[in-house]
C-alpha positions in Angstrom: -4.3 0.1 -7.4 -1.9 -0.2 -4.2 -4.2 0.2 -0.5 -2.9 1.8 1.7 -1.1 -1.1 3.7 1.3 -0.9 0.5 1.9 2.7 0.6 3.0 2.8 4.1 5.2 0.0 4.0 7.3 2.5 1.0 7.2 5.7 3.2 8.8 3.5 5.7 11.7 1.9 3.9 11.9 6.0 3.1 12.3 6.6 6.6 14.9 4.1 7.1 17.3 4.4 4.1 16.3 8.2 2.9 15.2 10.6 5.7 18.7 12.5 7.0 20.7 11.7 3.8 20.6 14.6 0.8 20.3 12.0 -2.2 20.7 12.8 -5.9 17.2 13.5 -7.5 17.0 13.5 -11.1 14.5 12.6 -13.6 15.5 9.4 -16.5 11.9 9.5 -18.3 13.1 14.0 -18.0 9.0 14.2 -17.2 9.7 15.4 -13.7 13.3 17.2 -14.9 11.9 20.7 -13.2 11.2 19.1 -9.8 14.2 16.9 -9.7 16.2 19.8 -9.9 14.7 21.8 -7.2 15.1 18.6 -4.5 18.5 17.8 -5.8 21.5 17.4 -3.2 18.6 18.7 -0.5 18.1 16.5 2.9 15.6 14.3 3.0 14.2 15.3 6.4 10.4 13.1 6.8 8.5 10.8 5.1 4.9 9.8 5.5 1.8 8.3 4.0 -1.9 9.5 4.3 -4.0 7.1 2.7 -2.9 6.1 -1.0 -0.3 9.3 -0.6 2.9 9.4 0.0 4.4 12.8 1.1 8.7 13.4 1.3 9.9 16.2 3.1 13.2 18.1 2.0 15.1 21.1 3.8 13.7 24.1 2.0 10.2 23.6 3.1 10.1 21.0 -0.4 7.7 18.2 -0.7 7.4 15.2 -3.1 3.9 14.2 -3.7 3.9 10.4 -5.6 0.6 8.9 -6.2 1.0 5.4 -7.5 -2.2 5.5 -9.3 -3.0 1.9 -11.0 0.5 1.4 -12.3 3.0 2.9 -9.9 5.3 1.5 -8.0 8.7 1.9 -6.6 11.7 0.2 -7.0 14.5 0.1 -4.1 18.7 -1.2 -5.1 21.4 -1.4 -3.2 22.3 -1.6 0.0 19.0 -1.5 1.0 18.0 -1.9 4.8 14.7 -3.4 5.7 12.5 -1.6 8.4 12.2 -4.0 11.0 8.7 -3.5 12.0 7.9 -4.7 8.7 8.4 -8.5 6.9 9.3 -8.9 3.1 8.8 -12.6 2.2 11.3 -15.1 0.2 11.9 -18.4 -0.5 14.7 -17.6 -2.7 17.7 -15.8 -1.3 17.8 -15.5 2.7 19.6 -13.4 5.3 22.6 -11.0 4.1 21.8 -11.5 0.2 19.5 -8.2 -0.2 23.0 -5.1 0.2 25.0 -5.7 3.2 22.8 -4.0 6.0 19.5 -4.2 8.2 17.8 -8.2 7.1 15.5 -7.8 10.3 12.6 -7.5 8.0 13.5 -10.3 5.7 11.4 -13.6 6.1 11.8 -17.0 4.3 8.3 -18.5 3.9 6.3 -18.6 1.0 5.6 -16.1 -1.7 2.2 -16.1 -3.5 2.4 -17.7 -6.9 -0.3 -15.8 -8.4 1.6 -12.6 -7.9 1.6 -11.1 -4.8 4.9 -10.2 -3.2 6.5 -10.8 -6.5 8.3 -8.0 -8.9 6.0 -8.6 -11.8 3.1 -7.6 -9.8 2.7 -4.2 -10.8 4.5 -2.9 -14.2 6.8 -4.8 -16.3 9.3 -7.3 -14.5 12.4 -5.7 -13.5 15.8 -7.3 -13.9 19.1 -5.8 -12.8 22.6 -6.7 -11.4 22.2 -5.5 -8.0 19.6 -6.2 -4.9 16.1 -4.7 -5.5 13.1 -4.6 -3.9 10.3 -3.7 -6.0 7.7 -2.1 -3.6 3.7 -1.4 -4.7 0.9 -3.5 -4.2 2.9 -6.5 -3.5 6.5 -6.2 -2.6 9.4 -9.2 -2.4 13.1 -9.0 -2.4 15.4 -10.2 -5.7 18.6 -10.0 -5.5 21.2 -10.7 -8.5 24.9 -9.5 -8.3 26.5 -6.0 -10.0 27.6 -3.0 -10.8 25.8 0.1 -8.4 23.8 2.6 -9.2 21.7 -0.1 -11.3 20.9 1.8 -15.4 17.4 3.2 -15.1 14.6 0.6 -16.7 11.7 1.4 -18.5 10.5 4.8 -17.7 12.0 6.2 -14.5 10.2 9.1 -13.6 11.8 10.0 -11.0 15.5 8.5 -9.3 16.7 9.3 -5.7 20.3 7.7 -5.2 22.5 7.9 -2.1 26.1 6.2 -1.8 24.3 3.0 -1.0 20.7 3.0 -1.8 18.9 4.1 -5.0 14.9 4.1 -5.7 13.3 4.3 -9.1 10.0 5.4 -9.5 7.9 4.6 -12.4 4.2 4.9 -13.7 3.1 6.8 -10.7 -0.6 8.9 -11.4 1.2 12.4 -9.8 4.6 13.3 -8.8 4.9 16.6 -7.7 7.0 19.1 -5.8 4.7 21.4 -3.7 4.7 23.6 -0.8 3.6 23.3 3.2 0.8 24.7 2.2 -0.1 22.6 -0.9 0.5 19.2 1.1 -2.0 20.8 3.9 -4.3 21.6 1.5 -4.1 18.0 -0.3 -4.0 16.0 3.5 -7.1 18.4 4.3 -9.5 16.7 1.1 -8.1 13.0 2.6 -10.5 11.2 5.2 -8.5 10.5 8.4 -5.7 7.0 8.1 -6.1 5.1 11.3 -1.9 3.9 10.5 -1.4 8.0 11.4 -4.1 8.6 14.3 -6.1 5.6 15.7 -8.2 7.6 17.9 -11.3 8.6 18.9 -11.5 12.1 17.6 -10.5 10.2 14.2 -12.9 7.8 14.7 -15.6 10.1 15.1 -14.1 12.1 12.1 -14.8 9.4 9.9 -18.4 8.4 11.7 -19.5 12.0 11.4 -18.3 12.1 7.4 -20.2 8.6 6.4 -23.2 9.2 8.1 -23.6 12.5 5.8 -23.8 10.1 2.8 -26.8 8.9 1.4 -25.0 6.8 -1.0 -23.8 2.9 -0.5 -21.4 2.2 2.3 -19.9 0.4 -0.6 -19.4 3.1 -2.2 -18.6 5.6 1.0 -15.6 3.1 2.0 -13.6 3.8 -1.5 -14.5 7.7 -1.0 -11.0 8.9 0.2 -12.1 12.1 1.5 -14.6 10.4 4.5 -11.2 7.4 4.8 -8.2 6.8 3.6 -6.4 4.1 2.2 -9.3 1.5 1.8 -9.1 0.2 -2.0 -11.5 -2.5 -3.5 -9.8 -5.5 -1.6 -10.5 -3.9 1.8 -14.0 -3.1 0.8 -14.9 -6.0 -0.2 -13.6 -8.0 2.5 -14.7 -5.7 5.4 -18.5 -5.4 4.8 -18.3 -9.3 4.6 -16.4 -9.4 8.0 -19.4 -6.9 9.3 -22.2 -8.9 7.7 -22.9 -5.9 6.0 -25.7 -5.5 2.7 -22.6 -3.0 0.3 -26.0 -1.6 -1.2 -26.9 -0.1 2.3 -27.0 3.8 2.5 -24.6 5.0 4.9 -26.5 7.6 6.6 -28.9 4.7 7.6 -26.6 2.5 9.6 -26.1 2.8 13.3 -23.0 5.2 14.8 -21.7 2.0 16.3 -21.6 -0.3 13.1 -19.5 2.2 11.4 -16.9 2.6 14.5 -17.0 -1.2 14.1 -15.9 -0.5 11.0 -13.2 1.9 11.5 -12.0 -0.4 14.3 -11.7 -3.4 11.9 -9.8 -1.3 9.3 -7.2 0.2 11.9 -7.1 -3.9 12.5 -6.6 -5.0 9.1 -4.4 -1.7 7.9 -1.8 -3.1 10.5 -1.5 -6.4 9.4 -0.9 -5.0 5.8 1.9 -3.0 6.8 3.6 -5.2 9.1 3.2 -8.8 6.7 2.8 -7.2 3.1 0.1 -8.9 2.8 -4.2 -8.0 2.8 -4.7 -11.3 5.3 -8.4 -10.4 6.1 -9.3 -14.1 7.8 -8.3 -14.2 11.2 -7.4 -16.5 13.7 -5.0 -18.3 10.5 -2.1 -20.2 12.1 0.8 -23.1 10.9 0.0 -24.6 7.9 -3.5 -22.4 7.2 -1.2 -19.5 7.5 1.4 -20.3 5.3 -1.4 -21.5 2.3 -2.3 -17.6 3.3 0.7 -16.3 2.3 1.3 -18.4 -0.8 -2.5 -18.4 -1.9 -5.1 -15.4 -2.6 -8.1 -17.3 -2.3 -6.5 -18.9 1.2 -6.7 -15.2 3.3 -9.7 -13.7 1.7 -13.5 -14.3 2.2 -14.7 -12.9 -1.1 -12.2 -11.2 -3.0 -12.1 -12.5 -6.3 -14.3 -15.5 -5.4 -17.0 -14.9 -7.5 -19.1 -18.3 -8.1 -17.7 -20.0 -5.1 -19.1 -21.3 -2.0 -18.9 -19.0 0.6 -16.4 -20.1 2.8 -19.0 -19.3 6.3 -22.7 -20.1 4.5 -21.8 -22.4 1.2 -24.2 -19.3 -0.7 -22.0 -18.8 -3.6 -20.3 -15.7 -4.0 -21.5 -12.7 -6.2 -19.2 -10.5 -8.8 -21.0 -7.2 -9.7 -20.6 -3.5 -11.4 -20.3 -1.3 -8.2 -19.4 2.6 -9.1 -17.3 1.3 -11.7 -15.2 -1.0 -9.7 -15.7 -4.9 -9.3 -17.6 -5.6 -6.2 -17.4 -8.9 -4.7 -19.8 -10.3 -1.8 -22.0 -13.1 -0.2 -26.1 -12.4 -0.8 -25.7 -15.2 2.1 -23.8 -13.7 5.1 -24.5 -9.8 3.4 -28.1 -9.5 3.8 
């Protein structure tokens, strides 16, 4: 399922191809024909993420509501500008091949042959004649050559299409059109998202939630009502940066080992967004960084690295049924 990194990286190419432009909305798949209707030909007037949410505003007092779920993801063609604050990695085409417009965020270094930061990441492969950038858990640009608008592929829930740009989305777990008050009502259940508000009030937001729970900080880190965003990558790889037991109740650990913890995922959350990748070993520089970038096992301590030597103790690393998600960790460095 896309983190929150990912999710924020989509509002923003939003914000910088969508938000002040009134784009054709329609529905392909026809599942979401009702809603497409009411946004069609409206302006596009904000975009933001809160956690694994993404929320666009349209004139009207409209809001979409997408929720990539496990399979979501979005697909951008076109003329498609690249936020500059953020980098999407390729070895294959370079400057001035993905549209015509805004390459600042376009960096030629290496892509992670396992997957990540490639098309095929999330959903099936997507092939057209234009420039796309598929955007969910991993994003990468492909460009090809055509005809514009691209034909819809697969099931297109949902389409937004300006002159220039046009952004399919497909698989997504909700897609809704709600109002002010619904999206309140929806941000309200979410913990607080250290990319909106890194501060102390949310800091202590999130303290005062976690400390309620008698449950597993493993388990209270993928709760998206005490914080947002944090999906089993993060987990994982944060309790092994703090040295902390996943097993241990929250309500027993100290105030300041859980601002640590905020603290290191407001760290981590902005090196997602800004490198599209979860690079959760720091310090990583030259040649260590770009293995990083091209290898999963290369920036994470224990993510997937069941049976291995810990990369700080040698203990080998443990795989493990955690609230029915795979929880990875080091009985080493952990306890």
């Amino acid at each position: 399922m896309p983190e929150g990194h990912s999710v924020h990286r989509i509002a923003r190419q939003f914000g910088v191809n969508f938000v002040g432009t009134a784009p054709e909305v329609s529905s392909p798949q026809g599942r979401f024909a009702q809603g497409a209707a009411i946004l069609n030909g409206r302006e596009m007037t904000d975009a933001r993420a809160v956690g694994k949410q993404m929320f666009l505003e349209f004139e009207g007092d409209h809001w979409l509501r997408v929720h990539l779920g496990i399979y979501g993801a979005w697909d951008f063609a076109g003329e498609v500008e690249i936020d500059p604050a953020i980098q999407i990695h390729t070895t294959k085409f370079g400057r001035g091949r993905l549209g015509q417009t805004g390459m600042a965020g376009v960096v030629e270094g290496p892509v992670d042959r396992a997957g990540e930061d490639s098309v095929a990441s999330i959903g099936a492969p997507r092939r057209s004649r234009v420039a796309r950038v598929h955007m969910a858990e991993r994003d990468r640009a492909e460009a090809t050559n055509g005809a514009f608008p691209p034909d819809p592929v697969g099931q297109v829930r949902v389409r937004l299409l300006t002159e220039t740009v046009c952004a399919d989305l497909r698989g997504p777990t909700a897609c809704e059109v709600l109002t002010p008050a619904e999206v309140d009502a929806v941000v309200q259940r979410l913990g607080p998202d250290p990319a909106n508000a890194n501060t102390p009030e949310e800091r202590q937001r999130f303290v005062d939630r976690a400390r309620r729970k008698r449950t597993p900080i493993g388990l209270v880190l993928m709760d998206q009502s005490i914080i947002a965003g944090i999906g089993n990558v993060y987990r994982a790889e944060m309790l092994f940066r703090a040295r902390l037991d996943p097993h241990t109740p929250a309500n027993s650990l100290d105030p300041a080992v859980l601002e640590d913890l905020w603290d290191d995922w407001a760290h981590l959350l902005e090196i997602g967004i800004t490198v599209g990748q979860m690079i959760t070993i720091d310090g990583l520089e030259g040649e260590a960084y770009r293995r990083a970038l091209a290898e999963r096992d290369e920036r994470h301590w224990v993510y997937k690295l069941e049976g291995t030597p810990c990369k700080r103790c040698g203990t080998n690393i443990v795989l493990e049924e955690f609230g029915a998600r795979k929880l990875y960790w080091c009985p080493g460095c952990q306890l």
